[in-house]
C-alpha positions as CSV (number, residue, x, y, z in Angstrom):
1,X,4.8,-23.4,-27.6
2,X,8.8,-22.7,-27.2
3,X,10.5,-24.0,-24.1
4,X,11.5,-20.7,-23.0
5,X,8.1,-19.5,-22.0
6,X,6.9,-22.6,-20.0
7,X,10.8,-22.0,-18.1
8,X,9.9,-18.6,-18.0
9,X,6.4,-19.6,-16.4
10,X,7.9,-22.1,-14.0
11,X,10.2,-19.2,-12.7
12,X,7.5,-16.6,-12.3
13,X,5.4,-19.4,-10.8
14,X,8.2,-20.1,-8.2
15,X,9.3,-16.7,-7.1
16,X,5.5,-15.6,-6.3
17,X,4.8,-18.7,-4.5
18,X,8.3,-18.6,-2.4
19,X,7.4,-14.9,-1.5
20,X,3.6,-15.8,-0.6
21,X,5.1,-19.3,1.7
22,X,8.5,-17.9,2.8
23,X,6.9,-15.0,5.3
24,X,4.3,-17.8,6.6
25,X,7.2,-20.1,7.8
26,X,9.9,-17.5,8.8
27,X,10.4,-16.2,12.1
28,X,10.0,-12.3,12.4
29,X,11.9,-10.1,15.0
30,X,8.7,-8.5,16.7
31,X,5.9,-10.7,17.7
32,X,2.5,-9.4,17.5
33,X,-0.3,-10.1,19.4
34,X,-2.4,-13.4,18.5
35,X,-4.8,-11.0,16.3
36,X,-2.3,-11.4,13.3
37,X,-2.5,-14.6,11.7
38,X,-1.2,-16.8,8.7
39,X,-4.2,-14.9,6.5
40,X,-2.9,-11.3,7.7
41,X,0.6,-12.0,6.5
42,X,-0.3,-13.8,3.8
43,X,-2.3,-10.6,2.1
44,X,0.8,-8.0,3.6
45,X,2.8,-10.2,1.0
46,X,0.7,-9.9,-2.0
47,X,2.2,-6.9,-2.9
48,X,5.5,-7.9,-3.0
49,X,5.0,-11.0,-4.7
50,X,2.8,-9.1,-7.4
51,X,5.6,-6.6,-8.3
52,X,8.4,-9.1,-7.9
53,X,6.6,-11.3,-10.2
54,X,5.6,-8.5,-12.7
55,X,9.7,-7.9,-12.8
56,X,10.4,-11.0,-13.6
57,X,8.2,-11.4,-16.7
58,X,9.2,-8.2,-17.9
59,X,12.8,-8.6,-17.1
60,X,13.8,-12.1,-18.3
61,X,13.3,-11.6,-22.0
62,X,15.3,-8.6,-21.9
63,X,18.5,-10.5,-19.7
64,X,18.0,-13.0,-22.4
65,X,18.3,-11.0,-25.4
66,X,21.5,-9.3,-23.5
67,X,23.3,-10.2,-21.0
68,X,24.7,-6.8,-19.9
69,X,21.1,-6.0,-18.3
70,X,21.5,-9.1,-15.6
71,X,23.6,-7.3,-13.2
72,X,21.1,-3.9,-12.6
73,X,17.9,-6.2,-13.4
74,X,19.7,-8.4,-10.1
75,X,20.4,-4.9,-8.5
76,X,16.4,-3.8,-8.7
77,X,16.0,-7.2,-7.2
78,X,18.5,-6.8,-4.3
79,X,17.2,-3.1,-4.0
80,X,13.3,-3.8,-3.5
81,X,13.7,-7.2,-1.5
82,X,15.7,-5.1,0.9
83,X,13.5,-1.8,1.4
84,X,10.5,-4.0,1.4
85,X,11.7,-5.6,4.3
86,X,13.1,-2.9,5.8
87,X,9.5,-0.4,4.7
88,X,6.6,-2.9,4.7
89,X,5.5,-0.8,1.8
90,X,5.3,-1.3,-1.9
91,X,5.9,2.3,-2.9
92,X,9.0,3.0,-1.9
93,X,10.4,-0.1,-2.3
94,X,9.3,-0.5,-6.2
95,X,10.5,3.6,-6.6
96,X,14.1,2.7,-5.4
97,X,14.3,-0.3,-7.4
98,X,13.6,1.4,-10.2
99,X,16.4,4.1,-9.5
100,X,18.4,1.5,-8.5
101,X,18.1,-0.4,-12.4
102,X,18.7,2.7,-13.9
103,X,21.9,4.2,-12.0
104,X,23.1,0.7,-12.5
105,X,22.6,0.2,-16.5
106,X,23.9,3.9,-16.3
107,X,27.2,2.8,-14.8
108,X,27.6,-0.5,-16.6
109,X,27.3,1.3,-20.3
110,X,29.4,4.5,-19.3
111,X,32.2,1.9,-18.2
């Protein structure tokens, strides 16, 4: 087995456990009632984790194989974490990421 995938498992293994622990333990701006706990955020963050996950296996190999994609691939990134947070949903968020890749590779190889 090459290096590169066990790395590439370690990362993917990382970033879906940071977004699954990182909503537990952060403070959010609008306090719900007691009904939601730890086991209710935890499954509102599946989602993200899932996708974010799914981007980076798909993504690394190709930000490998040429560096020119690591600037949009970083600008889907930016793109979903930011309308997920701002949305709560996964559709929107992973639409606009995708637009968000593709105007950026647009610029980058137009330039």
């Amino acid at each position: 087995m090459s290096n590169s995938v066990l790395w590439l498992g370690l990362l993917v293994g990382c970033v879906n456990y940071l977004f699954r622990y990182l909503p537990l333990r952060l403070p959010t701006a609008s306090r719900q009632p007691a009904t939601r706990g730890a086991t209710s955020v935890l499954l509102d963050t599946i989602g993200i984790a899932s996708i974010c996950a799914l981007l980076v296996v798909s993504c690394a190999p190709e930000v490998i194989a040429d560096l020119r994609r690591l600037l949009p691939t970083l600008t889907g990134f930016a793109v979903l974490g930011i309308s997920f947070w701002k949305t709560r949903s996964i559709i929107i968020p992973t639409l606009f990421s995708a637009l968000a890749y593709g105007l950026a590779w647009k610029w980058l190889t137009n330039t």
